[in-house]
C-alpha positions as CSV (number, residue, x, y, z in Angstrom):
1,X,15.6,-44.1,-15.8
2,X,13.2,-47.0,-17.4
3,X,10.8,-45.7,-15.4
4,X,11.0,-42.0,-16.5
5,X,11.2,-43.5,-20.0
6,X,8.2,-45.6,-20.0
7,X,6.1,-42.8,-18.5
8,X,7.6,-40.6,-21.5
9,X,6.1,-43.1,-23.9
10,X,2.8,-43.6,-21.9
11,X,2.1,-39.6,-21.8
12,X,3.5,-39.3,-25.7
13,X,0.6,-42.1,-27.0
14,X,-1.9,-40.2,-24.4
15,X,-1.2,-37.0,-26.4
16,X,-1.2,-38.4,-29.9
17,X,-5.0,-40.6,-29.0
18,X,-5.8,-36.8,-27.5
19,X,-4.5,-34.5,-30.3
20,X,-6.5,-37.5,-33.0
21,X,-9.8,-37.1,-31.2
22,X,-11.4,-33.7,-32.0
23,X,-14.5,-33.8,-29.5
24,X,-11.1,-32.6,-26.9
25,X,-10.0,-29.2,-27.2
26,X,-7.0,-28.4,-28.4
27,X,-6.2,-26.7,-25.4
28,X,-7.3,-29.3,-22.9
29,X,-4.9,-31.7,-24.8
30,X,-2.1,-29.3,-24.3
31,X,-2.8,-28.4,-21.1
32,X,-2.9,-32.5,-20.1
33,X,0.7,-32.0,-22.1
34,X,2.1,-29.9,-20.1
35,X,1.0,-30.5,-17.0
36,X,2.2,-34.7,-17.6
37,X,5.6,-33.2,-18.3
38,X,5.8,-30.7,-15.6
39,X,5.0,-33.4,-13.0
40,X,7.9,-35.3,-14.8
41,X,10.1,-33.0,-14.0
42,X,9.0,-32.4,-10.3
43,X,9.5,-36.1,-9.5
44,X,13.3,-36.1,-10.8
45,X,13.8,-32.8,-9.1
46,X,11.8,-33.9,-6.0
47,X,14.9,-36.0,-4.2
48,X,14.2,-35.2,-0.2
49,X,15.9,-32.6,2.1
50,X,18.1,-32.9,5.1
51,X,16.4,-32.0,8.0
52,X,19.6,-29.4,7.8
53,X,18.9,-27.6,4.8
54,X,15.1,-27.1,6.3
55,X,16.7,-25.1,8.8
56,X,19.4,-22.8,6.9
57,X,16.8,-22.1,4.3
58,X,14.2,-20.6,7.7
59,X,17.2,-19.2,8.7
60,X,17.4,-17.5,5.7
61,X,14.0,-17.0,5.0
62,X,13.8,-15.1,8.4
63,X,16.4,-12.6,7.6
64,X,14.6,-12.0,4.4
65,X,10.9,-11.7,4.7
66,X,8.8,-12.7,2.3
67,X,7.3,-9.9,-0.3
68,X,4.0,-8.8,1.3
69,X,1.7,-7.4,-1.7
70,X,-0.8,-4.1,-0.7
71,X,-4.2,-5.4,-1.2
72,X,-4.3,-1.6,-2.0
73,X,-7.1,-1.2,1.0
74,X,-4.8,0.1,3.8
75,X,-7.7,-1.1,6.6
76,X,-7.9,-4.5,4.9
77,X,-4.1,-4.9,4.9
78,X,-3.9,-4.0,8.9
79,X,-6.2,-6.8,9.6
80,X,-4.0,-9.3,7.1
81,X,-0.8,-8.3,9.2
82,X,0.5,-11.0,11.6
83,X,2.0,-10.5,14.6
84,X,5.8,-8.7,14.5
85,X,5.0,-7.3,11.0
86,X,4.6,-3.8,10.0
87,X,2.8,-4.2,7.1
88,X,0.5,-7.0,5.9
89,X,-1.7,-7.9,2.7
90,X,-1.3,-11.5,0.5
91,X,2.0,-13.6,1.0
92,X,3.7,-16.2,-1.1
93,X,2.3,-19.4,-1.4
94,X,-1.3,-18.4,-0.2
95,X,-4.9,-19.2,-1.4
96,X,-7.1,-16.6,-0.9
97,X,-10.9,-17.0,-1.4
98,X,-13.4,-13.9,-2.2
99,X,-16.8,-15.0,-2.2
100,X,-20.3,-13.3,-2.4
101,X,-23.8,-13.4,-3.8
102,X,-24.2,-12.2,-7.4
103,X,-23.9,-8.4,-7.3
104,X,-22.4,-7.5,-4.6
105,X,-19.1,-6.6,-6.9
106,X,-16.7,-10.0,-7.0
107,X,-15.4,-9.0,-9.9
108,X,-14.8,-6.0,-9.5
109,X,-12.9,-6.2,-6.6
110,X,-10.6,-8.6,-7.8
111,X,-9.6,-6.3,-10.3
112,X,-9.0,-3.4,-7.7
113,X,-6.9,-5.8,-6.3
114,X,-4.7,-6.7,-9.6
115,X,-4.5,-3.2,-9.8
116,X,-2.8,-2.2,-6.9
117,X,-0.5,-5.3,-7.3
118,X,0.2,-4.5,-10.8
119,X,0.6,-0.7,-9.3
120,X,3.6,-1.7,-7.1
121,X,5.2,-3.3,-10.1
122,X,4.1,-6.9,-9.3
123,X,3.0,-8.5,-12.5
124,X,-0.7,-10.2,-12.7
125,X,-2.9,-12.8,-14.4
126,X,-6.5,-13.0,-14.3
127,X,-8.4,-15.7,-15.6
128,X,-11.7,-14.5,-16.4
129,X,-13.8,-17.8,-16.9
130,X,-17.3,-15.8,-17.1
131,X,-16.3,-13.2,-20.2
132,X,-13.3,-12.8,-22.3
133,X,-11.0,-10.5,-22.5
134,X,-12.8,-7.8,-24.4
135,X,-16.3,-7.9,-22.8
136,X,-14.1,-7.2,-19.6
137,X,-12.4,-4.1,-21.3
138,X,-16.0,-3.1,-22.0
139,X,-17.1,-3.5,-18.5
140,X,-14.0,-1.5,-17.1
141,X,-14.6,1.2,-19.9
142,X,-17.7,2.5,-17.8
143,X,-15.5,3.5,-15.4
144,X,-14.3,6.6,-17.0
145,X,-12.3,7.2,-20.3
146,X,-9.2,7.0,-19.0
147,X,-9.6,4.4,-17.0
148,X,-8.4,1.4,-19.7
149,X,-5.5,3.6,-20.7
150,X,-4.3,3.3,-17.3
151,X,-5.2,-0.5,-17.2
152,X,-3.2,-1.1,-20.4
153,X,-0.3,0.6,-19.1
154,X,0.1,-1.8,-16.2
155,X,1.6,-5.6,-16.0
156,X,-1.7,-7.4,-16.0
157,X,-2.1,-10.1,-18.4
158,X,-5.4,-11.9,-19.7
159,X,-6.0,-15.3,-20.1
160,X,-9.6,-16.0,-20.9
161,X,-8.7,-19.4,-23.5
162,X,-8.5,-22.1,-20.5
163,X,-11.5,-23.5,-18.3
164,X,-10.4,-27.1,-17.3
165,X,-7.7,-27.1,-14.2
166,X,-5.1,-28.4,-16.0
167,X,-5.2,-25.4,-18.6
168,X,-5.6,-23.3,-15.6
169,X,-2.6,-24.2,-13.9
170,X,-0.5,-24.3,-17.3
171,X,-1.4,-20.8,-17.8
172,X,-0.4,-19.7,-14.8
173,X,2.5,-21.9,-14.8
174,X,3.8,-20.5,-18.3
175,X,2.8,-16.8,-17.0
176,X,5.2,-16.9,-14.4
177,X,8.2,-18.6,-16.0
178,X,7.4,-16.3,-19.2
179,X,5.8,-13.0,-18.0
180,X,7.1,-12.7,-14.6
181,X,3.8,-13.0,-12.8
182,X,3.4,-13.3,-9.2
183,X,0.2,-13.1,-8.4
184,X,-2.8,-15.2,-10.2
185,X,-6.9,-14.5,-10.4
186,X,-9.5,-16.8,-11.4
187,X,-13.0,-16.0,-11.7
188,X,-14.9,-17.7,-10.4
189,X,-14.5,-21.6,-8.8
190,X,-16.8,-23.0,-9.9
191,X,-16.7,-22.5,-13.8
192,X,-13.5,-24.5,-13.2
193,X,-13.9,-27.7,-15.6
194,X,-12.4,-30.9,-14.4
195,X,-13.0,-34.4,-15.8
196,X,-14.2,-37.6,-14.4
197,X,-17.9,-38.9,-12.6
198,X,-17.2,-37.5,-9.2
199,X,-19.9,-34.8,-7.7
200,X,-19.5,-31.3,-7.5
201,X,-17.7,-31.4,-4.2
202,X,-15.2,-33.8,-5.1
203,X,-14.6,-31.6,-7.8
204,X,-14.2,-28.6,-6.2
205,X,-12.6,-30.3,-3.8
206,X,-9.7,-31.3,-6.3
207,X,-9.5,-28.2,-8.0
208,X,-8.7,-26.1,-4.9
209,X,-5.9,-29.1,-4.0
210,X,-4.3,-28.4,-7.0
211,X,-4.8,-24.1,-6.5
212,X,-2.8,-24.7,-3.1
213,X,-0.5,-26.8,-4.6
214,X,0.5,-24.7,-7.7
215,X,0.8,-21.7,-5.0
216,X,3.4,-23.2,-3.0
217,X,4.8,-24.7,-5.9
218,X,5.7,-21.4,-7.5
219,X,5.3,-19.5,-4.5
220,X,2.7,-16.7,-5.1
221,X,-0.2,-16.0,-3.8
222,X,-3.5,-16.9,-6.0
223,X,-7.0,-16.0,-5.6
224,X,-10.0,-17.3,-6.7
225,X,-13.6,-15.7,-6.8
226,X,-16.4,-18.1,-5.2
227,X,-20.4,-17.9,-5.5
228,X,-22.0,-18.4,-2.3
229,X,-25.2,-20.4,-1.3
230,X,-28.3,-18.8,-1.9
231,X,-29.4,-20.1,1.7
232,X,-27.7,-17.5,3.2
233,X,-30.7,-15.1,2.2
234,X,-33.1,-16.5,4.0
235,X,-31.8,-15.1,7.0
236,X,-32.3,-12.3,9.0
237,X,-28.9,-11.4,8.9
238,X,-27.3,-11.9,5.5
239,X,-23.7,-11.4,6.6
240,X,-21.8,-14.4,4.7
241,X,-20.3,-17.0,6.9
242,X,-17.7,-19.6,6.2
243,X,-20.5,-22.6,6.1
244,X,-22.3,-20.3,2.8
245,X,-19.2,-21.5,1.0
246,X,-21.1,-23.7,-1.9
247,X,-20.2,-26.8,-2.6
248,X,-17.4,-28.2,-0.8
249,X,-15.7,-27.8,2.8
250,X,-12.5,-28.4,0.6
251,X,-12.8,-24.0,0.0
252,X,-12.4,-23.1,3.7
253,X,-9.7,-25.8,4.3
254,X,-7.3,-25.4,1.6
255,X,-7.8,-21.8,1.8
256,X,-5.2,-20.1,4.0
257,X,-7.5,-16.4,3.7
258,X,-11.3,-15.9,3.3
259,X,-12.8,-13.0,2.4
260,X,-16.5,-12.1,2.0
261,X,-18.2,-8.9,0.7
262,X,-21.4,-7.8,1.9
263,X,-23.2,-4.8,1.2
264,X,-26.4,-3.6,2.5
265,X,-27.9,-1.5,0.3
266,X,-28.5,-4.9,-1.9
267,X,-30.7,-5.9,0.4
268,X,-31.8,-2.9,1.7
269,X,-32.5,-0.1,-1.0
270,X,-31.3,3.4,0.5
271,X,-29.5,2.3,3.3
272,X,-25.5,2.4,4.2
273,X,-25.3,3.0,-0.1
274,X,-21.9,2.9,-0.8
275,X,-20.1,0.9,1.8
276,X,-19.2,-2.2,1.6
277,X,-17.9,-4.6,4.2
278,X,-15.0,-7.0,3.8
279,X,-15.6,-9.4,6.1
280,X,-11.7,-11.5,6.7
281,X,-13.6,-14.8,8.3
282,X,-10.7,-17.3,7.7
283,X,-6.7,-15.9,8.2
284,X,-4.5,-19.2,8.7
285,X,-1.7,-17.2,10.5
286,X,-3.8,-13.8,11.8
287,X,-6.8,-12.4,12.9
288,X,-10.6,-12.2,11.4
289,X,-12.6,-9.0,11.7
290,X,-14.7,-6.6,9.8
291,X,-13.3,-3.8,7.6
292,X,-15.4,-1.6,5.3
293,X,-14.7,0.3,2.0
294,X,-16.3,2.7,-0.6
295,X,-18.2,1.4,-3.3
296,X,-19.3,3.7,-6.7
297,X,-22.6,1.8,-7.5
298,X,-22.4,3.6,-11.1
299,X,-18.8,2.7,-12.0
300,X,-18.8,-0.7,-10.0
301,X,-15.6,0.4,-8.5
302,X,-14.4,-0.4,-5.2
303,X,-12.3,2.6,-3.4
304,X,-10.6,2.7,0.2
305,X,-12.6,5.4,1.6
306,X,-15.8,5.3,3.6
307,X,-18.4,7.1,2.8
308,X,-17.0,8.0,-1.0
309,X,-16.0,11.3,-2.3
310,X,-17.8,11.0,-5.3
311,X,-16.9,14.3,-6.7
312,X,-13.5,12.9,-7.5
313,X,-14.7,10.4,-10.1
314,X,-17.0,13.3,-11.7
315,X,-17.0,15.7,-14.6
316,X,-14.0,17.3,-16.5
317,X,-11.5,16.9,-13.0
318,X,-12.2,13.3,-12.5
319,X,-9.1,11.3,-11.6
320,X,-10.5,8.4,-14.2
């Protein structure tokens, strides 16, 4: 108890030196706040299981399966589906990694996938690190006129006020005790902030720690959006591989999925337009492969189908 009091009074003096100084964000300062607090809290609640308990909770856990959520690409979620399951797509607890070269559609794909999530009923965050909230709208708002209506009308939430980890984490953190999330985007890595001297690796290499951690801790699956080494065009063959992630080997190890999009009309004007492949080249507890979807160039909207019916998304019938 002297312990938990002394740390009380170390973190309370941190926050008044922190809340004093106005070259730190307000937010930052919360966020160091909140996240001192919430570790508190784990370490009194963090007393060790029997080996026992382990067992009836697997036992439990096995008559129950987790809540598999619909990536809302039926070919994608066949190849995320392991073995004795008849369904598959993002789990609890997982870290998924999308990454690409600039333009092949990273954002929008990530909201495709909040929207099918947010379509079963499963509420969403996305963390949009690059834009706020409104230039997003704007970008969406090209898909067709009734196409934010529809947005609005779903459980996805916005958070586009946090850029160090530790706000990160407290966002999500206060979205799932107070919103009900269960599922978390952040785009992209890399605009992550954290403090301290260390390189970029060691930095990324931290943040996607803590992204694994925070998943298991709340149990939902979280996704982050990653840039890709520009190396990766200097071959002949510009499919990405897991060694194009940039920065830090940390991404493919913490990362229980990996996901790549490639499409080949980027590099090669008039060829294969509007497919894209979604290339699965890590799954922890399943298979890789190769699965490809439709892509509307002039809406930047990703759609299941291959090649795209583009007559849907057109004049006064369109379904957007």
């Amino acid at each position: 108890e002297q312990a938990m009091r002394r740390e009380m009074i170390h973190l309370s003096r941190n926050a008044v030196r922190s809340a004093y100084d106005r070259s730190i964000e307000i937010s930052e300062t919360m966020g160091g706040i909140t996240a001192g607090i919430e570790t508190m809290f784990g370490r009194t609640s963090g007393d060790a299981r029997p080996f026992s308990d382990v067992v009836a909770s697997l036992k439990l856990r096995q008559q129950k399966p987790p809540s598999i959520q619909s990536t809302g690409f039926p070919a994608l979620d066949r190849l995320l589906r392991s073995m004795n399951e008849d369904r598959g797509g993002f789990r609890p607890s997982q870290l998924i990694t999308v990454g690409a070269r600039p333009a092949m559609g990273k954002t929008a794909f990530a909201m495709s996938l909040l929207e099918a999530a947010a379509a079963a009923g499963t509420a969403s965050i996305l963390l949009p690190l690059e834009m706020d909230g409104e230039e997003l709208a704007q970008r969406i708002q090209g898909q067709g006129p009734l196409r934010l209506e529809e947005l609005a009308g779903m459980p996805i939430f916005i958070e586009d006020r946090q850029f160090t980890i530790d706000g990160v984490c407290s966002s999500i953190r206060m979205a799932y005790r107070r919103r009900g999330v269960r599922f978390a985007v952040i785009d992209y890595l890399t605009l992550i902030e954290l403090e301290g001297r260390e390189n970029q690796a060691e930095k990324t290499s931290k943040i996607t720690r803590r992204l694994k951690q925070l998943a298991k801790e709340l149990r939902i699956p979280i996704l982050i959006l990653a840039q890709l080494n520009r190396d990766l065009e200097k071959r002949p063959d510009k499919r990405p591989q897991l060694s194009d992630l940039r920065s830090s080997g940390s991404i493919e190890q913490d990362s229980d999925v990996v996901i790549f999009l490639y499409r080949h009309e980027v590099y090669n004007q008039g060829e294969r337009d509007g497919e894209c492949e979604l290339i699965v080249a890590k799954q922890r507890n399943g298979p890789t492969g190769i699965v490809k979807v439709g892509y509307i160039k002039e809406k930047t909207q990703f759609v299941p189908e291959v090649p795209v019916d583009t007559s849907r998304f057109e004049g006064e019938n369109a379904v957007f």
